[in-house]
N, C-alpha and C positions, 0 to 999 in steps of 0.2 A: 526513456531514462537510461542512461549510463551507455547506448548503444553505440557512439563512437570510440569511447574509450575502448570498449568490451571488440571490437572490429579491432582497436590500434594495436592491443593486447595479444588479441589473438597471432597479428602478422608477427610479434615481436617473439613468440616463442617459435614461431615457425623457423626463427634463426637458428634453433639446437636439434630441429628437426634431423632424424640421420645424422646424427655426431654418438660416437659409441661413451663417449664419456665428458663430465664436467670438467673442463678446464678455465681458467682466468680470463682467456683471451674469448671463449666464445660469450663466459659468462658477460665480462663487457661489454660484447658485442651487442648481447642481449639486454642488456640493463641500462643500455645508452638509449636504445627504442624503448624501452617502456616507461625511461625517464620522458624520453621527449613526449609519452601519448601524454605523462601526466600532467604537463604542463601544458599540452593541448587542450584537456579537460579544466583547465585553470583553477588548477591544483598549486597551493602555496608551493614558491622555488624551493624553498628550507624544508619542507614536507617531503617534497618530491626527493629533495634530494637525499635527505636522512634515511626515506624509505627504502630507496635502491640500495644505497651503501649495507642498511638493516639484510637485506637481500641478500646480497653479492655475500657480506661475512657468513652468512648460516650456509649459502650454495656452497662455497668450499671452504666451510668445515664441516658438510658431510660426509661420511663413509658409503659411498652411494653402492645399494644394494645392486647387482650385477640385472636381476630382472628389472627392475625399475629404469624407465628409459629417461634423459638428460632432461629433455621437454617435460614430462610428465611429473616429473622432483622440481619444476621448477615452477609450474604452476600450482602445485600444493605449495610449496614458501610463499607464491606472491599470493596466492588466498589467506591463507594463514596470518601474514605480515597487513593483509588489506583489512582482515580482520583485529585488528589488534590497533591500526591507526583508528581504525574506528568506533575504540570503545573497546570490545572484545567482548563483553556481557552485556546481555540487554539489562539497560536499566529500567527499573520499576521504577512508577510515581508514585510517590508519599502520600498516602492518603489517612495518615495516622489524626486525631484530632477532632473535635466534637464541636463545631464543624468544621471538616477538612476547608482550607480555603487556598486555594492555586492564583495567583496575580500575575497577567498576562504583560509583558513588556515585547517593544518592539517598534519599528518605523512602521509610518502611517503609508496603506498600504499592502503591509507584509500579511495580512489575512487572519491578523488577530483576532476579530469578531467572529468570522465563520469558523477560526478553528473551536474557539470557546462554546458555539454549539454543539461542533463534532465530539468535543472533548466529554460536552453536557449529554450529547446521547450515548456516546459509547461506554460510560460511568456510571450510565442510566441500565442501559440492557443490559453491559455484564459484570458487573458489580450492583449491583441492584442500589445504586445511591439516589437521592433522593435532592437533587440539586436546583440552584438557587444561580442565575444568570444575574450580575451587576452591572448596572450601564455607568461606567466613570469615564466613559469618553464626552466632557462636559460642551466641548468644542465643536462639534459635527453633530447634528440633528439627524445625520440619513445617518449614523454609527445608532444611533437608539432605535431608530426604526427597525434598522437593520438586524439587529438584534433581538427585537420584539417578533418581527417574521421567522427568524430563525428557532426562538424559541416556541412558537405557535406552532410550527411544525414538528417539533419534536413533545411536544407537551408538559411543557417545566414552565417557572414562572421566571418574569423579569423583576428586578426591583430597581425603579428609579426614581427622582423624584425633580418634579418639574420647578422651574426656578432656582435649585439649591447648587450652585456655580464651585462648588467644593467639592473635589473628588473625594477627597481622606474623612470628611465626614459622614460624603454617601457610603464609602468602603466599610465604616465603621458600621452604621446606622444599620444596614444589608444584613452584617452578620447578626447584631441582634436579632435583627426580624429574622433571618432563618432558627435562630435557636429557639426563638417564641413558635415559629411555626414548622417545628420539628424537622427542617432541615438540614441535613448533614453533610451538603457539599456545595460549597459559593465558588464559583471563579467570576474573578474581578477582572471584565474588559477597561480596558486604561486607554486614552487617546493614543494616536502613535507620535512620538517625537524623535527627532536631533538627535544626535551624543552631543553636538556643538549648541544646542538649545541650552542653555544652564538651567533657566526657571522650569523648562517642562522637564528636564534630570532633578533636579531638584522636588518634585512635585511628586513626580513616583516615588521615588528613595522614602519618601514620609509617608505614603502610602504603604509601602513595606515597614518603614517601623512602625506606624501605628497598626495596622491589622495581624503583623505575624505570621505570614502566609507560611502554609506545611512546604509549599512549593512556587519559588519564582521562576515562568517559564518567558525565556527569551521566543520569540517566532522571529522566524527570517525567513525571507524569498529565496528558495536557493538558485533561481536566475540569474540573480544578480551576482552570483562567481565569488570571485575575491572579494567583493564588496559586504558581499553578508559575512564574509570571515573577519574583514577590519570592523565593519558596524558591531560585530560581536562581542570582539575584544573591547572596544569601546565602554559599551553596557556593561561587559564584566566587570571593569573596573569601577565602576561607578555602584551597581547595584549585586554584583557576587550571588549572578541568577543561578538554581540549580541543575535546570538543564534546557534545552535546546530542540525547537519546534523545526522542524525545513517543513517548508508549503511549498504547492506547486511543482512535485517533484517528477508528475508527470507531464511536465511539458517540457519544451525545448532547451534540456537544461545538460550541462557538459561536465556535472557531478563532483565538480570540484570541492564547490561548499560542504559537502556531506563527509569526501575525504580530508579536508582541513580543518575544518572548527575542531573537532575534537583535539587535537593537536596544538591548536594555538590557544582555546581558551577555557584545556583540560577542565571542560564538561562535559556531559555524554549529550547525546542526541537522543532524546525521548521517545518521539513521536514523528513520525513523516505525513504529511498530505499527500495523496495519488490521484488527487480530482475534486471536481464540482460538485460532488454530492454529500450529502453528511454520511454518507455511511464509508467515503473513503478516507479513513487515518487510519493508521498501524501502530503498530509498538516499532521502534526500530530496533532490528537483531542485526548487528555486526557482522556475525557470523555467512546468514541467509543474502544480508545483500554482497556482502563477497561472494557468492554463488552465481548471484545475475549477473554482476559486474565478469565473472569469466566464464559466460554464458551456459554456468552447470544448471539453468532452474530454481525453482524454489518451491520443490513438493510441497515441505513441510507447511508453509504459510497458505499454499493451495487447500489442504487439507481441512487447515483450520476451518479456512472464508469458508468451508464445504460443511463442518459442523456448524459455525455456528446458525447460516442457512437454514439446513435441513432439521425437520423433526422427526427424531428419534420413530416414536409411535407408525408417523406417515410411513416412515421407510421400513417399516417389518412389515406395514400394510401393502407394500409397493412388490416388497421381495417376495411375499406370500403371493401376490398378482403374479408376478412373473413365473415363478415355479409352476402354477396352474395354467399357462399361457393366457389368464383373462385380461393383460396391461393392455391398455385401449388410449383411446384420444383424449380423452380427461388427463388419464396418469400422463400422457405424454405432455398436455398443455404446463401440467403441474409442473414436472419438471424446468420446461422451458420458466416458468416464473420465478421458479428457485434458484436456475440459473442466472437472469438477472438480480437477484435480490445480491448476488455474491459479488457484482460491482462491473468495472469496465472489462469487456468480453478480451481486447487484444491484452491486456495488461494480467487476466487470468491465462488466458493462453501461452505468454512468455515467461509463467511460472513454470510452464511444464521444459523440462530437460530438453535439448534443442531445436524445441519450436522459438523460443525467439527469434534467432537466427533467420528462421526460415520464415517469419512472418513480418520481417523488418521493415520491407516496402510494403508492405499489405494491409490496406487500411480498413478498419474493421468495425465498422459502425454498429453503435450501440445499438440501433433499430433494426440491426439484420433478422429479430424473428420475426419484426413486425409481420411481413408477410405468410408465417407460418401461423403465425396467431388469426391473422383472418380468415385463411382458409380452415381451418379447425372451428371459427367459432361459425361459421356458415353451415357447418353441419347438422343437422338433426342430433338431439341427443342419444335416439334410437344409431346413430350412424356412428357417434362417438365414440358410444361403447359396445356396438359391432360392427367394426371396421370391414367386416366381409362381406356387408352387403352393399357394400357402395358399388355400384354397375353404371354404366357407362353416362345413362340419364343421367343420374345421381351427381355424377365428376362434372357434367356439363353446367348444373344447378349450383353447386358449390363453386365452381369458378366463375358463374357469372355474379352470385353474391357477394364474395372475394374482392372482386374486382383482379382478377388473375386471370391467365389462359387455365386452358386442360393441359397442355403439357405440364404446367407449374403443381397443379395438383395432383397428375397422376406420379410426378415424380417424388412430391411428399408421403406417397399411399405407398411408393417403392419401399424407401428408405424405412419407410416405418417398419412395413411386412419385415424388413432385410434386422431392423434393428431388435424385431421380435421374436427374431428365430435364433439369432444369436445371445440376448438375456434368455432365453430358455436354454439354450444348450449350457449356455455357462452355468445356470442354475443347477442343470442334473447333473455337470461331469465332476467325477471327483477327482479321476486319474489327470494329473497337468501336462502328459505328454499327448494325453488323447485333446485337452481343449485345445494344444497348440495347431496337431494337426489339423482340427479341426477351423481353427482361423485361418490357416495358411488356404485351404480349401475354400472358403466366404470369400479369399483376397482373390483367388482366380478367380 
């Protein structure tokens, strides 16, 4: 996501590199490349271009403090200004109303039905709502099915009904039954159509006045570039949705769409897709993905997916483990499982402050513990939770249950020994110059 822009960006400030001060001509210089990245990224022309100009005016009209260097003033304005194209605050979903009801619009396609489960679990676990899946996609038979597996997987109900070839009255019908059956949160999957289809525009727009949804959410492919920015304007006109899904945003995508719609059809961006799973949608923050987009990270979202992962309780029981050196192969398998609960391994990783960069070729397979999970569950429990008695036997038994060598195993018993001496010292140091030295010591 965003990595050639975030590559083009970066050469483009390298132009003020060693320049003692802002001037017009370098500023140019510079704003002429980060125009061109933007439109690499197929970034609206009028976007691109409003943007830089937004730029170039704030660069000199600064009073540029004498420490602060050209480069570094200039990447605070284009985070700043990237933040601000896109939104500037994250917006919250409306979830006011007894039952809140959301109506999904969008081309057929664009990931509507799967986001509508995502949306249904993640309303579910952190909001504790209590929601109601509607199949009004009356046209596609795998969109109902589709829908019914999605919702069996997250544990919520569907509501459809077979024969009745009228979306606006299953829309209606839905809500009733959720407020008979005291639920508080419908989102209506709608087929995907046309802007240039009249009757399927037509079809939705009555779906929206008949229901009253708290929230009309556009989804779009952000693949598709400029195309989900004109498809959007489109729909805005027609149905004046209140904000805007991008799916697929972690594939092969040149991030144009996410810097444009906002801009062209001043509505905010809600929600982003990051993968195949239902547990990968976000809130989108403006602020944070201008961070990745110039390759600063994204602690703060790392942290979050870390809370809301982990349990509270576990991790005093873990840190009380480690303060007494008793963390063993259980606490360690645990971990590894909390770690995947938190989503896709490279995409957590290029949250953290210049690993992206440095992990851009490197491809990072979701099943990289597989291998550690096997050799850990070939263990004896007695071996699990004392790791010191594993002896040479022992490693040759677990590798061949594994299905691994002994070097693979004994290098797992290393790391661990290594990763346990180190939660222990950090545990007891209180002084922060003695853990330093003390890591720097670990890294020889």
């Amino acid at each position: 996501m965003f990595e050639n822009l975030s590559e083009r960006l970066e050469r483009s400030f390298k132009i003020l590199k060693g320049e003692g001060k802002i001037t017009e001509i370098n500023v140019a210089e510079t704003l002429k490349d980060v125009r061109r990245a933007l439109l690499e990224a197929d970034v609206n022309f009028k976007v691109a271009k409003q943007f830089t100009d937004e730029v170039k005016a704030k660069a000199l009209g600064m009073n540029v403090i004498n420490a602060i260097k050209p480069g570094e003033l200039m990447v605070k304005i284009v985070h700043d200004e990237l933040a601000r194209l896109m939104g500037g605050e994250t917006a919250q979903v409306n979830l006011s109303g007894n039952p809140t009801v959301i109506l999904m619009s969008g081309l057929q396609g664009s990931g509507k039905t799967t986001f509508s489960g995502k949306l249904a679990r993640k309303l579910k676990s952190e909001q504790g709502k209590r929601p109601l899946l509607v199949a009004c996609d009356v046209y596609r038979p795998a969109a109902i099915d589709q829908l019914k597996v999605l919702a069996d997987q997250i544990d919520v109900p569907v509501y459809t009904e077979d024969g009745n070839k009228n979306p606006v009255e299953i829309a209606e019908n839905a809500i009733r039954y959720a407020k008979t059956n005291h639920l508080d949160l419908v989102i209506i999957d709608t087929a995907g159509r046309l802007a240039v289809d009249e009757q399927m525009m037509q079809e939705i727009a009555a779906i929206k006045k008949a229901v009253k949804p708290q929230e009309t959410l556009f989804v779009v492919d952000s693949m598709t570039g400029q195309d989900a920015v004109n498809t959007a304007k489109e729909f805005n006109d027609r149905l004046d949705f209140d904000g805007v899904v991008l799916t697929k945003l972690d594939g092969d995508t040149r991030g144009g769409a996410a810097l444009s719609i906002r801009t062209v059809v001043t509505k905010p961006i809600k929600f982003v897709g990051t993968g195949e799973k239902l547990d990968a949608l976000d809130l989108f923050h403006p602020s944070r993905m201008a961070d990745r987009i110039l390759g600063m990270g994204d602690i703060v979202s790392l942290v979050e997916k870390a809370q809301n992962a982990y349990d509270e309780k576990q991790a005093r029981e873990l840190q009380r483990k480690i303060a007494k050196n008793q963390f063993n192969f259980n606490d360690f398998l645990q971990q590894i499982q909390q770690i995947q609960k938190m989503g896709n391994l490279k995409e957590l990783a290029s949250m953290i402050p210049g690993v992206g960069k440095a992990i851009k070729d490197i491809d990072i397979d979701d099943n990289a513990f597989k291998g550690i999970e096997a050799i850990i569950r070939s263990m004896t429990e007695q071996e699990r939770q004392h790791p010191e008695i594993i002896n040479g036997s022992r490693r040759k038994r677990i590798a061949k249950g594994s299905g691994t060598d002994i070097q693979e195993v004994n290098r797992l018993i290393k790391q661990f020994d290594d990763a346990r001496k180190m939660m222990k010292a950090v545990s007891g140091i209180k002084n922060p110059m003695a853990l330093m030295r003390g890591m720097k010591g670990m890294r020889r």
